[in-house]
N, C-alpha and C positions, 0 to 999 in steps of 0.2 A: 504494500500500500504506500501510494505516495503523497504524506503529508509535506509543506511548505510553510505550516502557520501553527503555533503553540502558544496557550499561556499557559508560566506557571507559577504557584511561588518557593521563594526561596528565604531561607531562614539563617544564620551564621550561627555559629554555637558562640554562648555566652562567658564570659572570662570568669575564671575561677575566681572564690573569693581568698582574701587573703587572711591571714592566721593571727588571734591576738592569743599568744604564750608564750611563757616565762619559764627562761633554763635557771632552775636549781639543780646541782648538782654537786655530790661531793667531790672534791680535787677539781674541780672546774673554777678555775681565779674568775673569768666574764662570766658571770650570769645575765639575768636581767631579758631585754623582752629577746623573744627568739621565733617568731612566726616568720614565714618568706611568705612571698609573694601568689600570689594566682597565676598560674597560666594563661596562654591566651586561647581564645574560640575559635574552633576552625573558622576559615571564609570558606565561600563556596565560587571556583573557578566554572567560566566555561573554557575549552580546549576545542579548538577546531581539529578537527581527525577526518584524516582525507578518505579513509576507508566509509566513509556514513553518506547516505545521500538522501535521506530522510530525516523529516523530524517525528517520524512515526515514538518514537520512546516514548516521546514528551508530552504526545497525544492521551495515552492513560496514565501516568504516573505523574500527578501535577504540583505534589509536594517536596520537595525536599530540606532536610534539615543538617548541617552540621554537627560535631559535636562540642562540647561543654569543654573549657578547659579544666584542667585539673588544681584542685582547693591550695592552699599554702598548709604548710605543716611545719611542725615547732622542729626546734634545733635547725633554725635556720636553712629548712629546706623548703625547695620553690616547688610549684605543684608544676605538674605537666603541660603545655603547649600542646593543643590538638590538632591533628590531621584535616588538612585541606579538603574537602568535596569538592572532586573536581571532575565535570558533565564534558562527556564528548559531545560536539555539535556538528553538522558536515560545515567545509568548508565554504564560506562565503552565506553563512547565518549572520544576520543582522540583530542588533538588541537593543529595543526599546524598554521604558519603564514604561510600565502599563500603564500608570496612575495620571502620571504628567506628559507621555508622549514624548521625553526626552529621549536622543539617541545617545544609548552610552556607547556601543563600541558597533564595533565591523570586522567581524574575523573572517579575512580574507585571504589568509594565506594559510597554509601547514601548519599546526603546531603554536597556532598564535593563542595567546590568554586574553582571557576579560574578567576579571575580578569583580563579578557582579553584587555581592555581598562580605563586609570585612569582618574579621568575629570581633568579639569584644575586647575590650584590654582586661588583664586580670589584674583584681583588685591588692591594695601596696597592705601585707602585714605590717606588724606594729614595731617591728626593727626601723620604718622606715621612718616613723616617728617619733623616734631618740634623738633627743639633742640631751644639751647642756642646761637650760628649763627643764624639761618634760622627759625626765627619763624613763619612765616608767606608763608610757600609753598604755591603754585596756584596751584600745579597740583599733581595729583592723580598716579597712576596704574594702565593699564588695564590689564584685565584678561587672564590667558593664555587658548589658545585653549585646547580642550580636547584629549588624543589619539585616531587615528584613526589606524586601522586596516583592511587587507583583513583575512578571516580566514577559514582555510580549515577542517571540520569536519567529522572525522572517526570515525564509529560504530563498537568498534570489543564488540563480544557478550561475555558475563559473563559464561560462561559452563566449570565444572569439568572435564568433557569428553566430546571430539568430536567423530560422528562415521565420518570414513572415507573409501572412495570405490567408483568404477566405478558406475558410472549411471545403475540403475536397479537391484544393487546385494543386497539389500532389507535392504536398513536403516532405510525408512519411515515404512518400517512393524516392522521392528525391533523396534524402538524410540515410536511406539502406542501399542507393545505388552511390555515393561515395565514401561510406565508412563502412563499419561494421554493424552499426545499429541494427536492430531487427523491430520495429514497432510494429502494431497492428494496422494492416490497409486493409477497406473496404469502401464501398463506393455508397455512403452512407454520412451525414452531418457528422462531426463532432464523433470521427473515429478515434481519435487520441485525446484521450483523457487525460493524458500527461505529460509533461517535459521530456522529449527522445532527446538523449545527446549522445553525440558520435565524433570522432577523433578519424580527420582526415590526412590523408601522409601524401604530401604532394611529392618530396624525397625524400632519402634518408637523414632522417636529424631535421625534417622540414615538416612541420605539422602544425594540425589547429584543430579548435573543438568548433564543433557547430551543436546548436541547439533548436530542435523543430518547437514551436513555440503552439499548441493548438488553440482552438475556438473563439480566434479574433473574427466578431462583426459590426456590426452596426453596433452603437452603446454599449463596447465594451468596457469600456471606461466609467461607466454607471453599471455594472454586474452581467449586461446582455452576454448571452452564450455562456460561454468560460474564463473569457478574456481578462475579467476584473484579477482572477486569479493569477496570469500567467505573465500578463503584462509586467509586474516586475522583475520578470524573470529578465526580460529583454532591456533593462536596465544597466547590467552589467557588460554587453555586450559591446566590441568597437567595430563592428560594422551588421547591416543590416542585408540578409539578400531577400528583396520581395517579389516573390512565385503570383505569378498572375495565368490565368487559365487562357491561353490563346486558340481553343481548340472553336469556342464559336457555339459550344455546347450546351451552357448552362443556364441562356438566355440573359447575363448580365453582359456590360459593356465590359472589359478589363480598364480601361481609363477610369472610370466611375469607382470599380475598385480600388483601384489604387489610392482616388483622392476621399475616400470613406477610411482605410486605413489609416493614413497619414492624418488623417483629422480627428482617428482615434488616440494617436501618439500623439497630436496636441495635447489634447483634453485630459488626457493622462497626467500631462506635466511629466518635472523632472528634466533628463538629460535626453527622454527620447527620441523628442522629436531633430534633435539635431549630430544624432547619430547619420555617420554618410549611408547609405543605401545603391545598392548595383541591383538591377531589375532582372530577373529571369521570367522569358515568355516559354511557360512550358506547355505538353502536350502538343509540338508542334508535329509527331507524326500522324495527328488528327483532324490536324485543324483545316476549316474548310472555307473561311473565308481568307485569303491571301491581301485583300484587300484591306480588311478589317489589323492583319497583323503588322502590313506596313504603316496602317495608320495611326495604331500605338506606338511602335517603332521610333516613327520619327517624332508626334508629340513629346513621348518621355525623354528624348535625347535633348530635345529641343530646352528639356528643362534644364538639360547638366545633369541626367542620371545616366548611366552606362547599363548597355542593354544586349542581353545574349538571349539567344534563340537555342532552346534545348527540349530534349526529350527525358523524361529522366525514367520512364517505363525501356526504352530503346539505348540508355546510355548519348544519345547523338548531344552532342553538343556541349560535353559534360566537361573535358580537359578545357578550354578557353576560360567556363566561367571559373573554376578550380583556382587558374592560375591568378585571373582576376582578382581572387580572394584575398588571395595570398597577398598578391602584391600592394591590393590595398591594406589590408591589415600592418606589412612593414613599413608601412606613411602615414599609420596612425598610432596616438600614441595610448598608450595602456594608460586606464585611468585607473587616478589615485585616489584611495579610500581616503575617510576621515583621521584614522590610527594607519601610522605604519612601523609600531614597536613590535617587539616580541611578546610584549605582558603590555594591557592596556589597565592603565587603574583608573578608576571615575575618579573626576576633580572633586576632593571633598572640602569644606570649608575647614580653615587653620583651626586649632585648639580653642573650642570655646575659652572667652572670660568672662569670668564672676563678675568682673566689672561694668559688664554691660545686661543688662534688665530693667523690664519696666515694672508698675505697680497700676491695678485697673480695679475700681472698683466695680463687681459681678453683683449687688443687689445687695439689700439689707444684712449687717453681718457678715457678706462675704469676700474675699478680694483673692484675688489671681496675682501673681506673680511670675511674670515672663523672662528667659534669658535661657541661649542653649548653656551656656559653661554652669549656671546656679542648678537649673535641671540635673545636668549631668554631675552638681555634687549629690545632689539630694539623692539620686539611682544611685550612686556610690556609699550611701551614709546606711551604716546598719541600724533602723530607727529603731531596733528592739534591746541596743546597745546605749546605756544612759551613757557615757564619756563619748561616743559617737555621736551621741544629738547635742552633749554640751560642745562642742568642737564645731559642728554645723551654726548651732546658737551664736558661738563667737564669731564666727566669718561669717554671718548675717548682722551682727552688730556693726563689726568692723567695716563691712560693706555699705551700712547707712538701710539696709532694707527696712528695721524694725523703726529709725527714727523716721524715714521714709512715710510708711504705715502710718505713725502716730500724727504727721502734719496732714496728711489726707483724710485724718479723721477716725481713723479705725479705734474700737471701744476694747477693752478688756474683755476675754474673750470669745469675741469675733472667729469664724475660720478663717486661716489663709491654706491656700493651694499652691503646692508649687509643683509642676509636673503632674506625677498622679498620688504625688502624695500631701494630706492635708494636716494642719497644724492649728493648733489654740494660739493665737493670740495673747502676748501677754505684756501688761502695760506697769511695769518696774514701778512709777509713781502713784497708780491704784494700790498695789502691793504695800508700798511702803505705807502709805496712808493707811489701808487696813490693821496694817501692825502697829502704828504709832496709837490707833483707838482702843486695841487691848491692851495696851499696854496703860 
């Protein structure tokens, strides 16, 4: 089965958290705190792998997750760093985030990476919080989660030349009488259901892919026939040969054809419509109007298109355009993806700062507190850990959040939210005033 399009999603494994414990030991001179660190969370890689020419996998199995990095443990050992998940994809898959339509990568060659999800960092044990004040931290770091992602995957095919042309004007004969291809012909709409591609050898060490492109018609470019599907495929391709039926049979014009196709490759958009194009009039050991063929002939020429007269059921006429191909193909130039690394990493934004957050008040009692670096302490803070929330407490003071708060009005307490974790409010001179009355 030949899939082209996939979503799925992807998860990164989460960073280990880090260790708060204390080496006592006899004959041991350093004691004192001795947790290590969290490992880090798998990311989850794609690998382009030239052996796959589907995205059939990705079609049932839409989940994937990394794994966890491993915990910090006492006497100063670090927990384990997890293994990569890393997804074969054929070459020349494309990767969108599903959510926002962003293009993260282009794996267009062998072997190329796209680093679609990073795992977490693993969280800092409490060695890392010894100083000359604070020698003795209780509390650790947890690990931060790993990214997740929705992702939307497109197959456009690797082909030199695309043929392009109405359903039945003989691509499939044509793509098996000069390669090896074998597709299905039949004298029937929309015999190829799929992408034929086939590897021509003009000489030795001289070759090219072609690719028969099926079920371009009318509105293909809005889903008519097959087209909506396929047409990207002929996106990656640097030359164009379009197969027009000259036999006189079908009751369409071949002119008429021609400029209904080319006005589907408008409408498409993209790069395709200004792909060059070499015209083949095929079926001419059938054709019955002669007059009808010179009159294509010389219009198409007329335009600056290059036009060969072939049979591709008979072989006639089949070395000329061959060589055509060729030679156009060495006077164009190979187009350049977006990436052209060996490892593509999404641009992520620098190290959140604490420094930066706002404060909004969300309704009676409530208020929000926004900033990525304050978020990413709070998913860091073990809130079930009292010297970890006094530690938060302090670099929220020190930050001005809490004086912040109190000029916006906020009451003793009030919630605040920050991330997905929620907080009491607490107003130091309420406090003190209540104790000054018992007393």
């Amino acid at each position: 089965m030949f899939i082209d399009q996939a979503e799925i999603e992807v998860r990164a494994g989460k960073g280990g958290d880090g260790a708060a414990t204390f080496r006592r030991e006899k004959y041991v001179p350093r004691g004192g705190p001795s947790g290590g660190d969290g490992g880090r969370g798998g990311s989850i890689i794609l690998e382009a792998d030239p052996t796959l020419t589907t995205l059939m996998d990705y079609h049932y199995q839409r989940r994937y997750q990394a794994e966890d990095g491993g915990c910090g443990r006492s006497k100063d050992r670090y927990g384990k760093d997890a293994q990569d998940l890393v997804l074969k994809v054929p070459v020349g898959t494309v990767v969108y985030d599903a959510g926002t339509g962003v293009l993260l990568g282009d794996l267009s060659r062998p072997g190329q990476r796209l680093v679609v999800a990073k795992g977490g960092a693993g969280g800092r044990g409490n060695i890392r919080f010894a100083n000359a004040v604070h020698q003795a931290p209780r509390f650790a770091e947890k690990g931060e989660p790993g990214e997740a992602r929705t992702l939307r995957l497109e197959l456009k095919l690797l082909a030199d030349v695309g043929l392009l042309g109405f359903p039945n004007v003989g691509k499939s004969t044509l793509i098996a009488a000069i390669s090896a291809a074998r597709p299905k012909i039949a004298d029937y709409p929309f015999t190829t259901l799929v992408p034929n591609l086939g590897v021509v050898s003009i000489q030795p060490h001289q070759s090219f892919v072609v690719a028969d492109l099926p079920g371009l018609i009318e509105g293909a470019h809005e889903g008519a026939g097959l087209g909506l599907g396929f047409l990207r495929h002929a996106e990656r391709t640097r030359l164009l040969v379009h197969v027009l039926d000259a036999s006189g049979l079908t009751g369409r014009h071949p002119l008429e054809d021609f400029r209904v196709l080319n006005r589907e490759l408008e409408l498409y958009g993209g790069r395709l419509a200004g792909i060059p194009q070499i015209v083949a009039l095929n079926k001419m050991d059938i054709a019955r109007d002669a007059d009808l063929v010179l009159q294509v002939e010389s219009d198409l020429r007329a335009q600056g298109y290059p036009v060969y007269r072939i049979s591709a059921a008979t072989r006639e006429g089949l070395q000329p355009l061959l060589y055509a191909m060729w030679e156009r193909l060495q006077a164009t130039a190979v187009p350049t993806t977006q990436e052209d690394d060996e490892v593509i990493r999404i641009v992520a934004a620098q190290t959140p700062d604490t420094r930066h957050w706002e404060a909004v008040n969300a309704g009676p009692g409530e208020w929000v507190v926004t900033g990525a670096g304050l978020e990413r302490l709070v998913t860091r803070t073990d809130l079930n850990n009292e010297y970890a929330v006094r530690r938060l407490q302090h670099i929220l003071d020190r930050i001005g959040v809490n004086r912040k708060l109190k000029e916006m009005g906020a009451c003793h307490g009030d919630t605040v939210r920050i991330g997905q974790a929620e907080f009491e409010y607490v107003d130091e001179d309420t406090l003190a005033e209540g104790f000054r009355r018992r007393k």
